[in-house]
Structure formats: structure tokens, C-alpha cells
LODRENVEX-282691 format. One record per residue (C-alpha): y, z, x. Coordinates in pm, 1 decimal. Each point is the difference from the previous one (the first is absolute). Layout:
<kollums>
{v=Y w=Z u=X} $
...
</kollums>
This chain:
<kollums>
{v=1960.7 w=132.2 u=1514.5} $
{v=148.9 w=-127.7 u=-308.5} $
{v=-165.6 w=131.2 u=-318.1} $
{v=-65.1 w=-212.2 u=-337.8} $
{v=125.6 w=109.0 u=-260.5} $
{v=-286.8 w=185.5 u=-233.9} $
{v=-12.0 w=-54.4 u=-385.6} $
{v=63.2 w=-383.9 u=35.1} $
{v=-237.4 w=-232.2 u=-58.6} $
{v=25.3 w=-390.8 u=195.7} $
{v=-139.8 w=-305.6 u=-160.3} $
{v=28.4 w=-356.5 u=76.3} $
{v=-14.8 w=-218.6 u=-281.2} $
{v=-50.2 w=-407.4 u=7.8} $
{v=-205.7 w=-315.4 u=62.9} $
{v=-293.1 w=6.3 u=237.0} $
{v=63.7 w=129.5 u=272.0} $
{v=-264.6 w=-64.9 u=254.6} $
{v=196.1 w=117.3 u=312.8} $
{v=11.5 w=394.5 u=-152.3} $
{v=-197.1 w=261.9 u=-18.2} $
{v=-27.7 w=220.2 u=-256.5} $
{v=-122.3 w=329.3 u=-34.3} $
{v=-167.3 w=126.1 u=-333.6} $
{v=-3.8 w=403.1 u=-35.5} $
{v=-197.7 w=158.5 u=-221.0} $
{v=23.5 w=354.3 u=-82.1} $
{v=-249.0 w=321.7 u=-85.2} $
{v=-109.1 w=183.9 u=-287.0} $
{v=247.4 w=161.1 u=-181.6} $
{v=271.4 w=-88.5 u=235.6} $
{v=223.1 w=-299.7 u=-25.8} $
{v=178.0 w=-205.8 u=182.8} $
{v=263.4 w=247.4 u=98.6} $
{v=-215.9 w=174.6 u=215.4} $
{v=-37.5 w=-346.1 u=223.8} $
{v=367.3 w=-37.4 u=10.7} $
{v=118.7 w=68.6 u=381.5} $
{v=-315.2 w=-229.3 u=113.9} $
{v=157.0 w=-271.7 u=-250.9} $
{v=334.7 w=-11.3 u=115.9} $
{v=-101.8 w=21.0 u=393.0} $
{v=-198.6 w=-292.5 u=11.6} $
{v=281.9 w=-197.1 u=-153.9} $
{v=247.4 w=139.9 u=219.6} $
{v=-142.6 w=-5.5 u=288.6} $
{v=-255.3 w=-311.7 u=-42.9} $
{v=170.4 w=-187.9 u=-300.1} $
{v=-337.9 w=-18.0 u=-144.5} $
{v=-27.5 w=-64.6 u=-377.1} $
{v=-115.3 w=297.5 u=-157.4} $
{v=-139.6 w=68.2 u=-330.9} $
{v=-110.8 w=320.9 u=-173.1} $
{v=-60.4 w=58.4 u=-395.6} $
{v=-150.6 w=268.0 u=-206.7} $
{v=-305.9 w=45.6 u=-123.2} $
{v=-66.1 w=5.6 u=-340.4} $
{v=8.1 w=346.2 u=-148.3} $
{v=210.2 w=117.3 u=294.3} $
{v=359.9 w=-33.9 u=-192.6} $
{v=-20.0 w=348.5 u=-77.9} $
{v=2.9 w=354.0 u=153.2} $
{v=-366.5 w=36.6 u=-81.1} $
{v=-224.1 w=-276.4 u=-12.4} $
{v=-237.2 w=-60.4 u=-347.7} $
{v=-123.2 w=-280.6 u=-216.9} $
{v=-122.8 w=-299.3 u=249.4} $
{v=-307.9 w=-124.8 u=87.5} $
{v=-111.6 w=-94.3 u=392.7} $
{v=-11.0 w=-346.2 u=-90.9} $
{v=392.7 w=-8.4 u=-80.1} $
{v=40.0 w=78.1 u=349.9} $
{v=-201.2 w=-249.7 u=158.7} $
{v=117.8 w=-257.8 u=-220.6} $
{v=405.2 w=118.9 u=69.7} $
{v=-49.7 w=-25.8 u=302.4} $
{v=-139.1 w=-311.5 u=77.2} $
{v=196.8 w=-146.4 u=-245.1} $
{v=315.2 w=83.7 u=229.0} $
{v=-206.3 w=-140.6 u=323.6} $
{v=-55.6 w=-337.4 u=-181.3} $
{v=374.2 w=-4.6 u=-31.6} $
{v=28.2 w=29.6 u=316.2} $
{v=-239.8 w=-255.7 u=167.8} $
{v=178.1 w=-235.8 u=-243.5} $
{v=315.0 w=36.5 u=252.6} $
{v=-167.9 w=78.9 u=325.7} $
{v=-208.1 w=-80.9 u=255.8} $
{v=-52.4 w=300.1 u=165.1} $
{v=-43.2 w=392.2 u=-195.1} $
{v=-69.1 w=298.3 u=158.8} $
{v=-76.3 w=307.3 u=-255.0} $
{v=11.9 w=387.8 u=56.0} $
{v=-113.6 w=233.4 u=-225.1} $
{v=4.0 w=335.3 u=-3.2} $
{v=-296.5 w=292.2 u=-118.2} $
{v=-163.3 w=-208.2 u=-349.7} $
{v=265.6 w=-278.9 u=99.9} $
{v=-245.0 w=-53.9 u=271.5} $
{v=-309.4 w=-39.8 u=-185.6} $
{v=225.3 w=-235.1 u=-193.2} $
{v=131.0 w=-185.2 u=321.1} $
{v=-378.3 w=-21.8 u=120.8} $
{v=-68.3 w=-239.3 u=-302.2} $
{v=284.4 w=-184.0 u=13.6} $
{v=-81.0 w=-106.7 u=374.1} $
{v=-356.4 w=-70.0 u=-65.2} $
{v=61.1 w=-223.5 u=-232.2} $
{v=296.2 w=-222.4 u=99.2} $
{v=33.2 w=-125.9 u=319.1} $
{v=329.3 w=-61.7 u=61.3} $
{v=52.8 w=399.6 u=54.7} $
{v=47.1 w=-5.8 u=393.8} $
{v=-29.1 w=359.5 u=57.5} $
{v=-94.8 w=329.7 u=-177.6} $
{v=180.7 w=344.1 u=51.6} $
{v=-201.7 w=281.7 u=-179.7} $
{v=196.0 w=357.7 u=-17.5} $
{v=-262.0 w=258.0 u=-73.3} $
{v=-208.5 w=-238.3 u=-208.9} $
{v=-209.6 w=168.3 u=-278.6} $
{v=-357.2 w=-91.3 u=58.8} $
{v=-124.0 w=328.5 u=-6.9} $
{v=253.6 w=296.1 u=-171.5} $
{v=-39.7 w=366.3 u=-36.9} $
{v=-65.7 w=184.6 u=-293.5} $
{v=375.3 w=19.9 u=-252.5} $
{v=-100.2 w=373.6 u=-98.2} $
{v=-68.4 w=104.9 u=332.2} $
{v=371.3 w=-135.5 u=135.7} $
{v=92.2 w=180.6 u=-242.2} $
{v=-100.5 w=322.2 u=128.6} $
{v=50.6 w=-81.8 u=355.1} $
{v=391.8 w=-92.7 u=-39.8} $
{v=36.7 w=363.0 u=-87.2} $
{v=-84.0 w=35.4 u=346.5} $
{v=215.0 w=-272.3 u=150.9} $
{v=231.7 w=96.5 u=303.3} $
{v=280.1 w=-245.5 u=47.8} $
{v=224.1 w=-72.9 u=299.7} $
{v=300.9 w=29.4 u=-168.9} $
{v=187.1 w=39.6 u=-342.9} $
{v=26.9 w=-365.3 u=-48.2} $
{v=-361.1 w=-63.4 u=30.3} $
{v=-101.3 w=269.8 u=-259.7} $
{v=256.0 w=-105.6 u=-251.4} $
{v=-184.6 w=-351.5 u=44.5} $
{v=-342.1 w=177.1 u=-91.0} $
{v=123.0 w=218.6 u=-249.0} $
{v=158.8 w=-243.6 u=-209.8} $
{v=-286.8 w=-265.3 u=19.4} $
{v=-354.4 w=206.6 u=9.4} $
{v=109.5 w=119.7 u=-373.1} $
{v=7.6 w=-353.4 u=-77.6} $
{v=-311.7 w=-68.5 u=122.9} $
{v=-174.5 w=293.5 u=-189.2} $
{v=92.4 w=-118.0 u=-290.9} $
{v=-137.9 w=-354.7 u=-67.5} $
{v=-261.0 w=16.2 u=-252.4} $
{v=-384.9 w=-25.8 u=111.2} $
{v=-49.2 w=-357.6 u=-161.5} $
{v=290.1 w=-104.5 u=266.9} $
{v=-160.3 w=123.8 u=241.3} $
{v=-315.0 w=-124.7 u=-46.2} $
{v=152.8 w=-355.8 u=-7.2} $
{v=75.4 w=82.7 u=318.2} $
{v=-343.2 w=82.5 u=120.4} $
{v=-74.2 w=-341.9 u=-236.8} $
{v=196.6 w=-154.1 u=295.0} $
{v=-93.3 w=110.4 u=286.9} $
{v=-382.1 w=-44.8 u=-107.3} $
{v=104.7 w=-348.0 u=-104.3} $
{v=143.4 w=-143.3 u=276.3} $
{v=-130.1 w=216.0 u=320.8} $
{v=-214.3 w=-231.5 u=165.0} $
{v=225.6 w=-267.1 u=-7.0} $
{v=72.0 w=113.4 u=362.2} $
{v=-271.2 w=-189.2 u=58.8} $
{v=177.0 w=-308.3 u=-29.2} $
{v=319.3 w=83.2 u=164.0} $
{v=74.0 w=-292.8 u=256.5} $
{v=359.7 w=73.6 u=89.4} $
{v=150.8 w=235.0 u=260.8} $
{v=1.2 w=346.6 u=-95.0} $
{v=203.3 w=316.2 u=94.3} $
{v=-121.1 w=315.5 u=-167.4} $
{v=242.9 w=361.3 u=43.6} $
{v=-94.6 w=299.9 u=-106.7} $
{v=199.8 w=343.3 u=8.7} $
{v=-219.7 w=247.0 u=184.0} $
{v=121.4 w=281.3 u=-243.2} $
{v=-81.8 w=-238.3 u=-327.7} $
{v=-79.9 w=275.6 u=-232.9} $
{v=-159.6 w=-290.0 u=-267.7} $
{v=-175.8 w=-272.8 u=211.5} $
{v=-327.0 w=145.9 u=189.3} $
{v=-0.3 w=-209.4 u=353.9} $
{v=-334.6 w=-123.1 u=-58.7} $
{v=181.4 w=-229.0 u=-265.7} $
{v=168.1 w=-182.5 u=324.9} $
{v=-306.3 w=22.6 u=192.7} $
{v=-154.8 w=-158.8 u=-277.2} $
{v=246.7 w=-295.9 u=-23.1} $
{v=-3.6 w=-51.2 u=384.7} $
{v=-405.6 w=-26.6 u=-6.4} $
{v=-33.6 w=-251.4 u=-287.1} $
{v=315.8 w=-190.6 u=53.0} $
{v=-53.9 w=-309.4 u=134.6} $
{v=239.5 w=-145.4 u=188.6} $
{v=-38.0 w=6.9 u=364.5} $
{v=392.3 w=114.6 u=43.3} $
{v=25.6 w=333.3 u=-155.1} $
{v=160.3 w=313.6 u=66.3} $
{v=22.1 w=396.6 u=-68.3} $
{v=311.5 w=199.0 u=89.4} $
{v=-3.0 w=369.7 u=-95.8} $
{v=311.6 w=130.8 u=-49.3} $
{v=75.6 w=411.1 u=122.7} $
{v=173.2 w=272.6 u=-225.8} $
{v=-23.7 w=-300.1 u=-301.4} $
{v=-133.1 w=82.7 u=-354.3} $
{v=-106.3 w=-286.2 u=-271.2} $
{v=337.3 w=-73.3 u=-121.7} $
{v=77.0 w=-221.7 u=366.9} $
{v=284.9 w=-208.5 u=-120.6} $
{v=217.6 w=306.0 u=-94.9} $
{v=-83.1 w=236.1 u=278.1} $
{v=195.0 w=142.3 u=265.0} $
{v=-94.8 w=-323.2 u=243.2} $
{v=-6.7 w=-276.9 u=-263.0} $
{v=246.7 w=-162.7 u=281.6} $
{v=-218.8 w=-15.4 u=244.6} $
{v=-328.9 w=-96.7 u=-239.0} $
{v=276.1 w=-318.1 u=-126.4} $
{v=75.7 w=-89.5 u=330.2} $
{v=-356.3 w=11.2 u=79.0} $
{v=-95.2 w=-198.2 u=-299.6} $
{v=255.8 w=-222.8 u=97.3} $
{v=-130.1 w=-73.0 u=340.1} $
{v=-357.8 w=-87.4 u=-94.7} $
{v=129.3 w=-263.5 u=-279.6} $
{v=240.0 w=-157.6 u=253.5} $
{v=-310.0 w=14.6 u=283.0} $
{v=44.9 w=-108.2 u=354.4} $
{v=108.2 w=175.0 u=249.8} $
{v=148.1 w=226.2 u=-216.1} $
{v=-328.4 w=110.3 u=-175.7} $
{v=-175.8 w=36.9 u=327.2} $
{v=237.4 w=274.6 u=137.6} $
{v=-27.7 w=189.0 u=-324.5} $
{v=-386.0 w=27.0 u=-30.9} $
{v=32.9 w=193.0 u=366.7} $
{v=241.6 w=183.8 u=-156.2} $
{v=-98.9 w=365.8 u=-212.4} $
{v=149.3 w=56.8 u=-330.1} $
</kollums>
């Protein structure tokens, strides 16, 4: 299987351009868009979908301060508008708070087609008490724990008024679930050492579209997109946007 080439990011740039798709990505707190990277570059090399990712505001550095919720939402809607100026059809994934952020976005504008939500951040655990429990961590293998080890610190150290724009967030724009239409795939590492599960089963109950799904995904922490199987979770991804056949073999498939 031929491999994209990571770091890379594809965009397609021009008039209208009705007969595309395009793909809007939307990253989590304190991340960026590096950390959606390998999902980027698959689904243009192996679906030639348009894909767009930014970063959030107050995300440019190593440790994220001085922004308000709001700044987010506006951001990113501001870079979906651009896009339903040139397409027809958008899908949008969005990863941990990029989900909450994703949520909106497809309640409000119609012209998102479908809805991919990685470990969406409807409900969260308590920041001091990761902190304790990463001490604790046991990783599968040196790669994964240099992951953790270089971003947990990170994470630590975001002031409390960051963090409670966060929880601003969340609160905000939770129920807008609700109003979700489109389809929906949720996945959710079974190992997610951030996101309790009863933050999916809380976005399978109240969203409302009639064509949604949950995938759990084994030996998978929070961080999907960079873990040891973020192949198989792109190629998954990939399968559900494109539909079809395709789509229906992987749903009876495990991750």
C-alpha cells in the first residue's frame, strides 16, 4: 500500500467548484494542526478530496494562553464560510474540543454532508486528576510514551482562565447535538485517558440524525490521529466520507 507522504498539507484553490468535495478539519485543544496531518494527506491521496485544516487562535504556540472561546467559534466558521463560497458539498472532522466545534458548525449550515467526531469533548475529565494518573500511564512502546511525555507537560501548563474558556465552550455549544441533521461517525480510543465514554454515549443519544455511528477503537488513547493505527483510523475515515459499498464493509469491520 502506498503511503502519503506526512507533514504536507493539500489544498485546492479556485472558482466554485460544485463537483468537489471538501473536507474541513478542525483540531483539539492545545494541539494543532500537526497532529491531524497523516489523516490530511490520506484523504487527498487516496480520495483527492479538498482538504482544509487551520489553527485555532491561541494555538501558534507551545502552550496555549490569551484567547477567549468565542475566537474559536468565530475562526472557525469563518474558514467554513470560505468554504461553502466554493463548494457544494463539506464534510468536517474534528477531533476532542474540535468536535464540540465541528458539532456547531454542522448544526448550523447545511451544506455540511457528513460529520466525523474523534473523541468529541462533551463531557471531559478533571485536568488535575490526568495529571496524576499519567504518572501511572503504561505505554506499548517507546514511541507512544515519547508522544505523552512531550505533550501532557503542555497540557499542564495552560493557565486556569484557558481552561475555563474551554469549559465556556463546551457548556456553550453542547446541546447543539440536538440539531445535528447530517450523517455522523463518532470513534473513540478505548484506552482515551481524557474523554470519559459517556461523552460518546452522550452524543449518540441526543444526536439527531437517523444515520449515525460509534466505532471504538482497541489499544487507542485520545491522541487517535498520531497513534500507532492512525492508518487504519484514515483509511477508515476515508471509507465512511466516500460511502457506498465501501463504507458498508467497514462498519462490519473492528478497529
Amino acid at each position: 500500500m502506498k503511503r502519503p507522504l506526512e507533514g504536507c498539507f493539500f489544498v485546492r484553490k479556485g472558482i466554485k467548484m460544485f463537483f468537489r468535495k471538501a473536507v474541513l478539519v478542525v483540531h483539539g485543544f492545545s494541539s494543532g494542526t500537526w497532529e491531524n496531518e497523516y489523516l490530511i494527506n490520506y484523504l487527498k491521496y487516496y480520495d483527492d478530496l479538498d482538504v482544509y485544516a487551520f489553527t485555532l487562535p491561541g494555538h501558534c504556540k507551545e502552550v496555549v494562553e490569551k484567547v477567549k472561546y468565542q475566537e474559536w467559534i468565530d475562526a472557525s466558521e469563518k474558514e467554513l464560510k470560505k468554504l461553502i463560497s466554493k463548494y457544494k458539498t463539506i464534510y468536517i472532522v474534528g477531533h476532542s474540543m474540535g468536535g464540540v466545534i465541528a458539532t456547531y458548525l454542522a448544526s448550523k449550515y447545511k451544506e455540511v454532508k457528513k460529520l466525523v467526531l474523534l473523541a468529541p469533548s462533551f463531557e471531559y475529565l478533571n485536568i488535575k486528576q490526568n495529571a496524576d494518573d499519567f504518572k501511572k500511564l503504561k505505554f506499548k512502546s517507546k514511541y507512544e510514551e515519547e508522544i505523552y511525555k512531550e505533550l501532557f507537560p503542555k497540557l499542564f501548563q495552560i493557565p486556569i482562565s484557558v481552561i475555563n474558556e474551554f469549559r465556556k465552550l463546551v457548556k456553550e455549544y453542547k446541546k447543539r447535538t440536538l440539531d445535528i441533521a447530517c450523517d455522523t461517525l463518532i470513534l473513540y480510543g478505548e484506552a482515551d485517558e481524557l474523554i470519559p465514554y459517556k461523552s460518546i454515549e452522550y452524543a449518540y443519544e441526543t444526536i439527531s440524525s437517523k444515520q449515525k455511528h460509534v466505532t471504538i477503537i482497541k489499544d487507542v488513547k485520545h491522541r487517535i490521529l498520531i497513534s500507532n493505527r492512525k492508518e487504519e483510523v484514515s483509511k477508515y475515515i476515508s471509507d465512511y466520507l466516500k460511502g457506498g459499498r465501501r463504507w458498508k464493509l467497514a462498519k462490519k469491520s473492528e478497529l
